[in-house]
C-alpha positions in Angstrom: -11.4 35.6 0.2 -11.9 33.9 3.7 -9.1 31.1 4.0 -7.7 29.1 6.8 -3.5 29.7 6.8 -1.8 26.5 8.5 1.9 26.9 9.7 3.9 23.2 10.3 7.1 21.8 10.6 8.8 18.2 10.5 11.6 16.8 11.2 11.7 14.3 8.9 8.7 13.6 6.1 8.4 11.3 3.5 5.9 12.2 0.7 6.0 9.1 -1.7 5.8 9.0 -5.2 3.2 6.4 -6.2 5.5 5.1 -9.5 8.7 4.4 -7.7 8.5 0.9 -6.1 12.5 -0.1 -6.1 13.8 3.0 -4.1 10.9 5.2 -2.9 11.6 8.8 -4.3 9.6 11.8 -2.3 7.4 14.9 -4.0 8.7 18.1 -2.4 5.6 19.5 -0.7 2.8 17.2 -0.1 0.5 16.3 -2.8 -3.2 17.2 -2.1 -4.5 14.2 -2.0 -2.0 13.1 1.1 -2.9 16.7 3.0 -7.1 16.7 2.6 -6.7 12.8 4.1 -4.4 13.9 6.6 -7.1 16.7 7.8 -9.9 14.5 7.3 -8.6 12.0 9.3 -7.8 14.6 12.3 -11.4 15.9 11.8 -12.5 12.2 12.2 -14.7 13.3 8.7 -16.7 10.2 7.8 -17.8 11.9 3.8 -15.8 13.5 1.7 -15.8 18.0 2.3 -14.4 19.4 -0.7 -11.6 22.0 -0.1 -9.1 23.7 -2.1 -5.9 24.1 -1.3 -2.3 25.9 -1.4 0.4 24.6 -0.5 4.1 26.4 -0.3 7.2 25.6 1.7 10.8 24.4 1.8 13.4 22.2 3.5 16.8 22.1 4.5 18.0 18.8 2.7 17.2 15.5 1.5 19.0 12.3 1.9 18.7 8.5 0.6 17.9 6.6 4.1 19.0 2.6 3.6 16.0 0.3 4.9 15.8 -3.7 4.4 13.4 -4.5 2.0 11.5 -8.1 2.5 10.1 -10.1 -0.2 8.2 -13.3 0.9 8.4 -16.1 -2.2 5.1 -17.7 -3.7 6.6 -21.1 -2.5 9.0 -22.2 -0.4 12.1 -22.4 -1.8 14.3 -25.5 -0.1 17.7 -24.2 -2.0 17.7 -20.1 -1.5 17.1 -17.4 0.1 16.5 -17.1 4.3 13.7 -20.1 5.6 11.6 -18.4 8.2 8.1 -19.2 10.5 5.6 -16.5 10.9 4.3 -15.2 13.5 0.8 -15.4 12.0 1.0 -16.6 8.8 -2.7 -15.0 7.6 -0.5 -11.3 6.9 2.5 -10.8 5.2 4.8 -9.1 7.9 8.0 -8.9 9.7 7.0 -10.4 12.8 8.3 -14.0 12.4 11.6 -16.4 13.3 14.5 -17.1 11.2 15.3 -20.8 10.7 17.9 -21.4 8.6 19.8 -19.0 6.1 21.0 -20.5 2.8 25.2 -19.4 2.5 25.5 -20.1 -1.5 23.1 -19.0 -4.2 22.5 -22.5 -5.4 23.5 -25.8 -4.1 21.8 -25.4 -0.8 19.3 -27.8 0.9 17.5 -26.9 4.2 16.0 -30.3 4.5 19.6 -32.0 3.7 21.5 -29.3 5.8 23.9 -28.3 3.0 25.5 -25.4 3.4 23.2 -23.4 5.4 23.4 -21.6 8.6 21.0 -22.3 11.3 19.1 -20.1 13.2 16.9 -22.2 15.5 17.3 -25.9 15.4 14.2 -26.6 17.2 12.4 -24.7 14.0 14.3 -26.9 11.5 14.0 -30.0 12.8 10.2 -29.3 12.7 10.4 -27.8 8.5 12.1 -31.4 8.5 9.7 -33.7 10.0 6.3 -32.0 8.1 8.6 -32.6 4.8 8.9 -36.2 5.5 5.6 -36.3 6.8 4.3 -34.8 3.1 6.4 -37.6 1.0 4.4 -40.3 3.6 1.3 -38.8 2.6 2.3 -38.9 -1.3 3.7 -42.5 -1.1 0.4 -43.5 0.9 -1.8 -41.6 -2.0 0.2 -43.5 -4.6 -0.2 -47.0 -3.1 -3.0 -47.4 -0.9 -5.5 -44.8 -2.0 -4.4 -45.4 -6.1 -5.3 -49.0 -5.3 -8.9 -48.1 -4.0 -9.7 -46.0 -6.6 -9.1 -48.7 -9.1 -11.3 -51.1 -6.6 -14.0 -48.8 -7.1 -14.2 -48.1 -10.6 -14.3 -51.3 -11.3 -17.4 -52.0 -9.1 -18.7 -48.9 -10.2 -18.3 -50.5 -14.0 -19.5 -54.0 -13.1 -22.6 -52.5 -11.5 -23.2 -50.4 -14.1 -22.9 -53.1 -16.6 -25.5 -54.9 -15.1 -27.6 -52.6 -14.2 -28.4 -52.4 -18.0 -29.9 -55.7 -18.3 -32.3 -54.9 -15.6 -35.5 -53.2 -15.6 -35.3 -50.1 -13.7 -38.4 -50.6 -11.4 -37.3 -54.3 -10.5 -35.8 -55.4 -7.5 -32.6 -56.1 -8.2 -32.3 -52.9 -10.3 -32.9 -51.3 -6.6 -30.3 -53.4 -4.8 -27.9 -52.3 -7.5 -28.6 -48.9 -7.1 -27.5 -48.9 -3.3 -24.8 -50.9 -4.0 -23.8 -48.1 -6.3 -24.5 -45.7 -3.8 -22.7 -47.0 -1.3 -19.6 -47.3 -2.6 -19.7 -43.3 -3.9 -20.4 -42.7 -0.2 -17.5 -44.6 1.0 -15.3 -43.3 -2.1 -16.0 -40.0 -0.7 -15.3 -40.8 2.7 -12.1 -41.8 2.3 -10.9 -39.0 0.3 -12.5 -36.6 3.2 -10.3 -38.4 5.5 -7.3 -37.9 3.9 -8.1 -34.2 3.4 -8.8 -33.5 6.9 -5.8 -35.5 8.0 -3.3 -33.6 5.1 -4.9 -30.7 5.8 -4.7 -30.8 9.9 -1.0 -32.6 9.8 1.1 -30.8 7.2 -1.2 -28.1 4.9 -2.1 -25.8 7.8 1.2 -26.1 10.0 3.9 -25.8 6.6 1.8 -22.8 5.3 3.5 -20.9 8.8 6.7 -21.2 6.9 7.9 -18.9 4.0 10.7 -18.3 2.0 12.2 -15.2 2.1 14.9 -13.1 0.2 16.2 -9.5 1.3 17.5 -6.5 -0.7 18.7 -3.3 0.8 16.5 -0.4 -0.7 16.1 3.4 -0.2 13.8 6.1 1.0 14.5 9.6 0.0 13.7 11.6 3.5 13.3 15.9 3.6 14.7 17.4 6.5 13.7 20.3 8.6 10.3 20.8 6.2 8.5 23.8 6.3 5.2 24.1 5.1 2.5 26.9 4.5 -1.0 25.4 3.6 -4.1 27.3 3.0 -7.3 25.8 2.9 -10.6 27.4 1.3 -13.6 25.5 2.0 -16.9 26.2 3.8 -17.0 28.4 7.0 -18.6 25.3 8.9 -15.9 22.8 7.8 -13.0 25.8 8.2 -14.2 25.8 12.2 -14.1 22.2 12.4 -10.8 22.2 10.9 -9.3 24.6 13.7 -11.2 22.7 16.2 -9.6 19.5 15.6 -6.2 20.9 14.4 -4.2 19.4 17.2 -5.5 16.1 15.8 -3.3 16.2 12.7 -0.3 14.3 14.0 1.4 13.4 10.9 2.0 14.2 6.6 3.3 11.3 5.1 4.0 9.0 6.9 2.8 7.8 10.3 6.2 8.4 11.4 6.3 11.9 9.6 5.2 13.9 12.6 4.0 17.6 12.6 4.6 20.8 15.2 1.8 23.1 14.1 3.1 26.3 14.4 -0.4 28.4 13.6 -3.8 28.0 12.4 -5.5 31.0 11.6 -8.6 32.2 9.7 -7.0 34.7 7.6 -9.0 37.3 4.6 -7.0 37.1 1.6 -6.8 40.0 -1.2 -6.0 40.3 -4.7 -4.2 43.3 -4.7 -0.6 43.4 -4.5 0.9 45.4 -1.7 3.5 47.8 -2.5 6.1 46.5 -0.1 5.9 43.5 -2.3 6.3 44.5 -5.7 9.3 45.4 -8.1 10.4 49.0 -9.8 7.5 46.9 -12.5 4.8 46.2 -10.4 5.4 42.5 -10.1 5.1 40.2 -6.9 8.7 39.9 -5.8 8.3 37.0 -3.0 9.6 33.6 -3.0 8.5 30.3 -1.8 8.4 27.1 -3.2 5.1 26.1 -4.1 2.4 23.8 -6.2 1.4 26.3 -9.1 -1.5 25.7 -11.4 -0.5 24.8 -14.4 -3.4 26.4 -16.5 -2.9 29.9 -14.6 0.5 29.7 -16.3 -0.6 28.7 -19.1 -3.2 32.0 -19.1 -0.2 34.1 -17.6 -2.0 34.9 -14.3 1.4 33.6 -12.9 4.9 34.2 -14.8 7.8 31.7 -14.2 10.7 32.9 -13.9 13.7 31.7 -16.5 11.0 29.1 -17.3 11.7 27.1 -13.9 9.8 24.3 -12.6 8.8 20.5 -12.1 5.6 19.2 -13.8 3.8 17.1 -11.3 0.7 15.3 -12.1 -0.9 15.3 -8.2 -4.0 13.4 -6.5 -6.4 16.1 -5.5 -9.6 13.7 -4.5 -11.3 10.5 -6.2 -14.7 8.9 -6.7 -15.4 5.5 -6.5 -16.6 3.7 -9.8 -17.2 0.0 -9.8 -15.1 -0.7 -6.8 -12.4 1.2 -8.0 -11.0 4.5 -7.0 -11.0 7.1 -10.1 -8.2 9.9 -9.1 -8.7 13.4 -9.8 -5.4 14.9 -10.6 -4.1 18.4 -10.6 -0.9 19.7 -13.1 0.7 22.3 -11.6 4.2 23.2 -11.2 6.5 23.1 -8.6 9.0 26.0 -8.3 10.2 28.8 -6.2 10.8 30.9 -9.1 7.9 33.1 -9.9 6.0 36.0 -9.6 2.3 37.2 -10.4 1.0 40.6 -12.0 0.0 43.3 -10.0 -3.8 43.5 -11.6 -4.0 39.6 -11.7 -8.0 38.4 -11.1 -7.3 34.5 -10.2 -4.6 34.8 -7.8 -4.5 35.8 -4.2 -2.1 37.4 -1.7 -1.5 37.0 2.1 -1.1 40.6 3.2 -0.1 39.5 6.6 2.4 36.7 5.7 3.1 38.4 2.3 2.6 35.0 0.3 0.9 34.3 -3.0 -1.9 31.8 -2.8 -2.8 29.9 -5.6 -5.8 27.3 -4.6 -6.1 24.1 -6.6 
């Protein structure tokens, strides 16, 4: 069996587990899914090229790294939480200016200045002014504008009124009609008016500010990660994988770089060497790894004292009505195992001494 054996290490990596959301937990190894886009994307592979893959290592430790988590509110808030302007308020991101920071957790006012701590007066001043410039706007939509919109309903309703009196094709059926017309024209210019100006004046420069509330969370980061990855696929995307190997900067993360140690087309066999067997015959070589779960199952591969994680891992999806259907993988994660010495579905490294298991 013709297979390509990649040799990494990080630092630090990061391999997120898609249900956590409070405080981001990490697989062990990589899942599939995160290594056949990390080699894609180093290949610069614009279709999918199926691949199978095994994937074994360790680290030394893993720790709970603190990071500020930012949650911007659906409205803004004038009693709570941390007033800010963004940068560019089209994305949600961490690139705008604090204004003013609430100090209680009720009882505060931004716009009244109760008990709250500045930031940047300049800012504040200017949250001020658009909110007084927004109860204007109400007060003028509530006197002025109301008014109008009685004046031309009743037009509307005393034209109308006559209007059915009148023969449609006579003349002053026609006047009426204009009349009519005319005043729905002017109706709608006037509220076109005061949308532009609402929009232009308060609408477009308060939507730059956003409430926003913080909450310390956790990552869980591996240290000093080792991984083994082997990779079966066609000999033409194999070559274009070593080609462009240098390419793969990071697993995980962007921030999760990788020092590739080796990347070699290697010939796998099926038959155990003795140097790596027991007084029984069995594999006697350790590594943590992704294990199939159905070549347990079928006894191809024998867990020791029952050991192991289930995982249910991303391999690769397909697209089905705009939506991304996953294909995942059960296997086992454990470092506890071994594999008979006349297995048929399981491979051995007889260089490196490792079993490969492809999934």
């Amino acid at each position: 069996m013709k297979a390509l054996r990649l040799v990494l290490t990080q630092n630090k990596a990061h391999y997120k587990k898609e249900e956590t959301i409070t405080n981001k937990m990490t697989y062990p190894l990589p899942p599939f899914s995160t290594v056949i886009g990390a080699l894609h994307n180093a290949c610069n592979f614009k279709t999918y090229h199926p691949m199978d893959l095994s994937i074994q290592g360790n680290y030394s430790s893993l720790i709970k790294q603190p990071y500020t988590d930012y949650c911007f509110l659906n409205s803004i808030m004038d009693d709570r939480g941390i007033l800010v302007k963004m940068k560019n308020n089209n994305i949600i991101s961490t690139a705008f200016d604090k204004v003013a920071v609430a100090k209680k957790s009720m009882g505060n006012s931004f716009r009244k200045g109760t008990t709250i701590e500045v930031k940047n007066k300049n800012l504040l001043d200017e949250y001020r002014e658009l909110k007084n410039l927004n109860d204007k706007v109400s007060n003028f939509k509530k006197t002025r504008i109301e008014k109008l919109k009685i004046m031309f309903k009743a037009r509307k309703k005393t034209i109308a009124n006559k209007k059915k009196n009148l023969v449609k094709k006579s003349l002053r059926y026609k006047i009426l009609v204009l009349r009519e017309k005319e005043i729905r024209k002017k109706e709608k210019e006037i509220n076109q008016r005061l949308k532009e100006f609402e929009y232009s004046n308060y609408i477009r420069e308060i939507s730059k500010y956003s409430s926003l509330t913080t909450s310390i969370r956790y990552y869980e980061i591996l240290h000093n990660v080792n991984l083994v990855i082997y990779i079966k696929t066609d000999d033409e995307t194999l070559e274009l994988i070593k080609e462009n190997i240098y390419n793969l900067k990071s697993i995980g993360r962007s921030e999760d770089f990788v020092d590739i140690s080796e990347c070699e087309t290697v010939e796998l066999v099926q038959k155990l060497p003795e140097e790596v067997t027991d007084e029984f015959g069995n594999s006697i070589v350790k590594n943590s790894a992704y294990l199939d779960y159905n070549k347990i199952k079928e006894n191809d591969i024998i867990l020791k004292k029952e050991n192991g994680t289930k995982y249910f891992l991303n391999k690769d999806y397909k697209i089905c009505e705009s939506k991304r259907i996953f294909n995942k993988k059960v296997v086992i994660y454990t470092s506890e195992y071994s594999i008979h010495k006349d297995t048929d579905n399981v491979y051995i490294d007889p260089i490196k001494n490792y079993v490969v298991n492809f999934v």
